[in-house]
C-alpha positions in Angstrom: 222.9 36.3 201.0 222.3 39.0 203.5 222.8 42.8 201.8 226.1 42.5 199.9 227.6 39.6 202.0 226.8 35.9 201.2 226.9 33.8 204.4 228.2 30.2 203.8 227.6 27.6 206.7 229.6 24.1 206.4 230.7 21.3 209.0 234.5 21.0 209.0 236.7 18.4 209.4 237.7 15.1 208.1 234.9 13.3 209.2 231.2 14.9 209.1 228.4 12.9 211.1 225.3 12.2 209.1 223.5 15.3 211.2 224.5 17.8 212.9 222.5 20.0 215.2 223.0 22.9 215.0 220.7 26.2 217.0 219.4 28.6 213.9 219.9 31.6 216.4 223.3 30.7 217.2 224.4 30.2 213.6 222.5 34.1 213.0 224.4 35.2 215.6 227.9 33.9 214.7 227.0 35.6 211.4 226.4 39.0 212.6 229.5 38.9 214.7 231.8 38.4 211.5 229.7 40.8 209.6 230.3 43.3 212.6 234.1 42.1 213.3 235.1 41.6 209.0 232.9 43.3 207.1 233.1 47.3 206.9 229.5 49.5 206.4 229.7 49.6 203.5 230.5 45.8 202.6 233.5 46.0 201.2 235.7 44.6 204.3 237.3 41.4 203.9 234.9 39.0 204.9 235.7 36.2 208.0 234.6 33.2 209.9 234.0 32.1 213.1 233.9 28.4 214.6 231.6 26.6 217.2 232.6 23.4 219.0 236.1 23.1 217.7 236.8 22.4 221.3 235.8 18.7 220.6 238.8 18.7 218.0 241.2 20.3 220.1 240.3 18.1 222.9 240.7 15.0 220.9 244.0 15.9 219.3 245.8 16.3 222.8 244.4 13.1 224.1 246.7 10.6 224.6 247.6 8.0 222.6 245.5 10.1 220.1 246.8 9.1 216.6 246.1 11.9 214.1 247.4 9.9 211.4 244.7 7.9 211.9 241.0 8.6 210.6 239.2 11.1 213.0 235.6 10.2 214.6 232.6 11.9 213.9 232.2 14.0 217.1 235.1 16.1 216.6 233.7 17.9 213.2 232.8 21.5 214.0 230.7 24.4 212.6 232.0 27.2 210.5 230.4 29.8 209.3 231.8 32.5 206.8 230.7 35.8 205.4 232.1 37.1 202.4 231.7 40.2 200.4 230.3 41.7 197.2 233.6 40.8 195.8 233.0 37.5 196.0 232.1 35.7 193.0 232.9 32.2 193.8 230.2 29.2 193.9 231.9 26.8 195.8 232.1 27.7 200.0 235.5 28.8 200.7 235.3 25.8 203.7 237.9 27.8 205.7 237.2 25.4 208.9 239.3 22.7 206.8 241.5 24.8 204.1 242.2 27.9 206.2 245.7 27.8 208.2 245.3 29.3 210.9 243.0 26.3 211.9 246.2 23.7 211.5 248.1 26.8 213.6 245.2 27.0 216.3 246.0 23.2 216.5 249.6 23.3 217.0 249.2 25.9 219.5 247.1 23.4 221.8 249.5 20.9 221.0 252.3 23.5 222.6 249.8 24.4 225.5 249.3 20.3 225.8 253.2 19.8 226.2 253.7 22.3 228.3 251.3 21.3 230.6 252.4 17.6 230.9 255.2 16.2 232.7 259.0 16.6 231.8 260.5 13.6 230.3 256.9 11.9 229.6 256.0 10.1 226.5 253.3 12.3 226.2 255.7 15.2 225.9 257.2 13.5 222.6 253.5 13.0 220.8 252.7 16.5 221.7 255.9 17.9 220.2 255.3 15.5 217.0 251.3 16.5 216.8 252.6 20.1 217.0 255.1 19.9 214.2 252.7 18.0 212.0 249.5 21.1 212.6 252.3 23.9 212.2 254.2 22.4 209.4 250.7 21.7 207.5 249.6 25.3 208.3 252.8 26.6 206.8 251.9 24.5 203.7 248.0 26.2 203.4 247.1 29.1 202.3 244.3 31.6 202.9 241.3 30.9 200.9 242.8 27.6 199.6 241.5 24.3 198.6 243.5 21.5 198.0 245.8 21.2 201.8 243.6 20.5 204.8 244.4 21.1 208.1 244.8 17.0 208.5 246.7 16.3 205.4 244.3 15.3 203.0 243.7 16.6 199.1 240.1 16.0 199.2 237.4 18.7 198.9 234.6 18.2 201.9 230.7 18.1 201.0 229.2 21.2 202.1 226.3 21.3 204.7 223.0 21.9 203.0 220.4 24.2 204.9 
């Protein structure tokens, strides 16, 4: 809790590692950005999150011969970490880093960027554009503050990291 806003911090993504390192300072300071960016005076704003190295994801999922079908290693899990307001009353993290859609839409957009950066008529071109339907179609299947469609297709509720 900080004021009126409880702060949730969680590792996304279908596959957590054991540990994650993560800087205290940096995970404060992602805080206070949302708080400033989501969360009016008064503490009755919406509420938000912010991600830190998602760039491993979105790296791995326009490798390629990247199947994303397959299960995803360790190193691409990211932090998230969400403020919400007074209004709040729900126990369970909202885990927006693998419920939220516009993390499956941030993915088909690298997919798009990935295609249009690689060479007409390569294969590449086709597992880009299949990788990008698959991330937009699932975000178009999510919802905000949902909790049963990930971002990678799966049903299942992620453990929460404890601090």
């Amino acid at each position: 809790m900080f004021g009126n806003c409880k702060i949730w911090i969680e590792i996304a993504g279908p596959a957590t590692p054991q540990i994650y390192e993560a800087v205290p300072n940096e995970i404060r300071g992602m805080a206070g950005w949302v708080i400033d960016q989501c969360i009016d005076g008064s503490g009755t704003g919406h509420g938000g999150f912010a991600t830190k190295d998602i760039s491993k994801l979105t790296a791995y999922v326009t490798e390629p011969g990247t199947k994303i079908s397959q299960t995803y290693p360790t190193f691409t899990a990211f932090l998230t970490v969400t403020v919400t307001g007074p209004w709040d009353h729900s126990v369970q993290p909202p885990s927006p880093g693998n419920y939220d859609p516009s993390i499956a839409q941030h993915l088909a957009d690298v997919e798009t960027d990935a295609w249009n950066k690689a060479a007409p008529g390569s294969p590449l071109r086709k597992d880009l554009a299949s990788r990008q339907q698959f991330f937009s179609g699932q975000s178009m299947r999510m919802q905000t503050g949902g909790s049963s469609i990930t971002w990678w297709g799966s049903n299942l509720r992620m453990a929460t990291l404890k601090t």
